[in-house]
N, C-alpha and C positions, 0 to 999 in steps of 0.2 A: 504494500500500500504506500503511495506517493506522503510526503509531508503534507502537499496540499491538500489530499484526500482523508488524513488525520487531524487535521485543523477543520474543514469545512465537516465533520462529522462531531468534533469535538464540540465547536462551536453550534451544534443546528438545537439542541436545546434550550439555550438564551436567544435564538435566534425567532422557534417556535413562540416564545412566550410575549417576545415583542412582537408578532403579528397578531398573539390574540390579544395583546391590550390593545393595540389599535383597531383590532377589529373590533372589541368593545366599547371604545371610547367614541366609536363614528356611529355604533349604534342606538337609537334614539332611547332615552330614556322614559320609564315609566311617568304617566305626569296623569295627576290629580284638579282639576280647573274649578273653583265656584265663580258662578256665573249666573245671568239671567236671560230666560227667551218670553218673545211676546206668544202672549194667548189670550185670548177674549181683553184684550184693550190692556192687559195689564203685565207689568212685570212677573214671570215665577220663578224663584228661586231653584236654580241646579246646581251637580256636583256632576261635570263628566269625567269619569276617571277611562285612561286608556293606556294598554300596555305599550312594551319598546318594539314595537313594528311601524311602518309606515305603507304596509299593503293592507286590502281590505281583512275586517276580523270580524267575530261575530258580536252582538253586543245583547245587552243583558238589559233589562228596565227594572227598575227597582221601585214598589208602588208602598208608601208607608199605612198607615192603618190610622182608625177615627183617632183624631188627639194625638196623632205622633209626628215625627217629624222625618225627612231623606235620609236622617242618620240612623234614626232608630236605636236611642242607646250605643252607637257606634257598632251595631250590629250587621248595618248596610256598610259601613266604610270598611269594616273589616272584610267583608264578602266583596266588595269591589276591589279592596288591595289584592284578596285570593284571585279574584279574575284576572287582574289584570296582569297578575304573575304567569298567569297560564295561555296568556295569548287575547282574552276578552274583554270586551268595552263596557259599560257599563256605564248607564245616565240618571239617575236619580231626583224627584221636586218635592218641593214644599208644596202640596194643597194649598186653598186657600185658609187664610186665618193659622198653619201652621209653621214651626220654627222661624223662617226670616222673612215669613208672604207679612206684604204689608198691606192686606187684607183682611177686614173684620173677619171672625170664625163664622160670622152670620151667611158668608160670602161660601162656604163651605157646602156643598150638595153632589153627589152623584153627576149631577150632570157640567158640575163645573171640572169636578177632578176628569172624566171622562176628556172634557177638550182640551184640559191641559195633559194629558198622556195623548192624546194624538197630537198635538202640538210638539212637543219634545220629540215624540218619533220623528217626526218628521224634521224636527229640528235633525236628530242625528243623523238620522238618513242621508239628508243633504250635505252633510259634511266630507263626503266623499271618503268616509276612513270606515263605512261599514259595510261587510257582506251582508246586503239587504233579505237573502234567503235563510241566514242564521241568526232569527231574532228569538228572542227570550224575554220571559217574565217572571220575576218572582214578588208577590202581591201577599202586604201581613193583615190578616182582621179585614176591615172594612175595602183597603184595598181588593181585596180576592173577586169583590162582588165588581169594579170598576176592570180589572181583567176578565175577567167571565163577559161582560158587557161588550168590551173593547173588540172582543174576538167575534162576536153576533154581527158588531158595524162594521166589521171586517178587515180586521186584523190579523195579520199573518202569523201569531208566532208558531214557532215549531216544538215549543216546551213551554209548557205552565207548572210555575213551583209555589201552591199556597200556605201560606205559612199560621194556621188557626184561623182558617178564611170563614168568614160572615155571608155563607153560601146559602140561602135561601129565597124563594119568590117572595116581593111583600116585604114587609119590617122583620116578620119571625121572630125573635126572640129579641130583639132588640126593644119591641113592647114591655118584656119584664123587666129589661135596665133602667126602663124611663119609669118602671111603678106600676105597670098593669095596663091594661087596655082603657080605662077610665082616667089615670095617668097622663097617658098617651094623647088620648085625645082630647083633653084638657091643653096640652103643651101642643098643640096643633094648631088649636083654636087660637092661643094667644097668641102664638109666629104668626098667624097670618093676618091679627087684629093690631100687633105692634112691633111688626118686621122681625119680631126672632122671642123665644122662648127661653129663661136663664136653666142651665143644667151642668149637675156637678158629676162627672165620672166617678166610677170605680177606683179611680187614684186618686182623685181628689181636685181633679182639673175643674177649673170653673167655665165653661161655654156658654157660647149663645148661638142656640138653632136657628137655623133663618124656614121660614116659609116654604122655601125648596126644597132643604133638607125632608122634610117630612113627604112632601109632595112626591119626588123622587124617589126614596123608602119603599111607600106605600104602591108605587108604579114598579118597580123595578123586579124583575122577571132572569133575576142571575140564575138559579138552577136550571133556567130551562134553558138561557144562553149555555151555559155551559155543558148542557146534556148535547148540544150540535158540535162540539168543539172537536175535532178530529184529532189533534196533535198528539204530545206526551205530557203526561197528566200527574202530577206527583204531590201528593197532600202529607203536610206534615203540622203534627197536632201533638201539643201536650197531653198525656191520659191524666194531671191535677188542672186540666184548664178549667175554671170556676166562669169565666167572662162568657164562653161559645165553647158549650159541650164539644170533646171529640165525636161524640156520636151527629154532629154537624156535619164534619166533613167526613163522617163513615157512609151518611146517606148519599152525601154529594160523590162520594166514588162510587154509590153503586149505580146513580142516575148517570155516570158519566158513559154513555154504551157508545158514543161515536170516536172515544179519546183510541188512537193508535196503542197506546198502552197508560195504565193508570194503576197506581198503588196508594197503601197509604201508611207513613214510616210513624211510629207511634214513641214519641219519648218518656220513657218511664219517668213519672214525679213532675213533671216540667209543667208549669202555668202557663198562662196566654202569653205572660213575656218572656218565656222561654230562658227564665235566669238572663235576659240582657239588662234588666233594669235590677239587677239582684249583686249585691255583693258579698261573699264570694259569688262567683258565677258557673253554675255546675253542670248548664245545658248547654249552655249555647255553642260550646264545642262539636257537639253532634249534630247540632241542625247545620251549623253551616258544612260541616264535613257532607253530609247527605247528601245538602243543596246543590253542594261544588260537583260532586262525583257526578249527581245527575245530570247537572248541567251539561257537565264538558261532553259527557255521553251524548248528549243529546245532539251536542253543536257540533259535531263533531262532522267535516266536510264527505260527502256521502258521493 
């Protein structure tokens, strides 16, 4: 062997190591953006988070539940960080009247969240950084019912992940949170005699229903949207959820007869907040480990 041929062989492992810092260094970096897109006249608050590529990827919608916010406990930014380590985008909003919408909670209804998740898709859509065939939803509580709906107005996605989704036609139980059916339409009456109804959550949130809110409710036909949904179907439920019985979404996988495949992953001990609003935190490991795994399955280029 030549001296040269003992030097360029000695040398190719310092050699190897500087091509792949530079190949890492040119590669784009994970990046997290808060930001605002228009919808119905007004600002709403996002979180686009996208991994280190610059070709199309799939992207994920992150839909928060009544009274929460795009973070959820840090439960959605964590599941976006996981995405976006694994190749996937991921867009997340504030409702109206929640986290940084600088909208009364009155402003809050079904039909307002509804055009603000078409809005945002579409915002991301247009961004030219998503494979528009591999879209995703993962929808918590209240959200589940604004996916389910989303998909009837004809939305594409190819995987739905509900996370203690408020899956029923009609109000459904959401009558006993507000006090009974007498309650109920007591606080209906007055939203629509003085623009919104005062109500305090199960946490202790202080709201104001608007008019809509109830209106929407009482109209809204999510089991049956989601009995036509063809895609991949995945429900994941506390078996200690107190808020929205699991046997909520046990019925809604069995109505689900159009979904391509559909389960439902059942966490032992876990509440409606799934230990994300709990410290220690004892679930939330699992649900998002589930979420992730099905995801990527799902999104996965075919």
């Amino acid at each position: 062997m030549s001296s040269l041929s003992r030097s360029l062989r000695s040398a190719w492992p310092l050699l190897a190591l500087l091509l792949c810092a530079a190949c890492t260094a040119s590669a784009p970096a994970p990046t997290s953006l808060d930001t605002t897109l228009e919808s119905r006249g007004v600002a709403v608050p996002v979180t686009w988070t996208l991994p280190a590529t610059s070709t199309p990827v799939p992207l994920v919608l992150l839909l928060h539940g009544h009274g929460g916010t795009r973070h959820e406990a840090g439960g959605f930014t964590r599941l976006a960080d996981k995405l976006a380590a694994a190749g996937v985008a991921s867009l997340r909003m504030d409702f109206a009247g929640a986290g940084d919408s600088s909208e009364p909670f009155s402003q809050n209804s079904l039909s307002t969240m509804a055009a603000d998740l078409e809005a945002a898709t579409a915002w991301a859509l247009a961004s030219g950084r998503i494979d528009g065939d591999r879209v995703a939803v993962v929808a918590f509580s209240m959200g589940g019912r604004v996916a389910a709906m989303a998909t009837d107005a004809g939305a594409d996605y190819r995987a739905m992940v509900l996370w203690a989704a408020d899956m029923t036609d009609g109000p459904g139980h959401f009558v006993d949170r507000l006090g009974g059916p007498e309650a109920y339409a007591a606080m209906q009456t007055e939203a629509e005699a003085n623009g919104y109804a005062p109500f305090t959550t199960f946490w202790g949130q202080h709201q104001q229903l608007g008019a809509a809110f109830f209106q929407d409710l009482n109209a809204a036909r999510s089991l049956t949207a989601l009995s036509r949904y063809p895609g991949a179907l995945l429900f994941i439920h506390g078996s200690a959820d107190a808020v929205i019985p699991h046997e909520i979404s046990a019925a809604a996988l069995a109505a689900a007869t159009s979904a391509r495949t559909s389960s439902l992953h059942l966490i032992d001990g876990a509440d409606h907040g799934f230990g994300l609003f709990s410290d220690p935190d004892p679930y939330s490991a699992e649900l998002l480990t589930v979420t992730l795994d099905f995801l990527l399955e799902q999104l996965r280029p075919q």
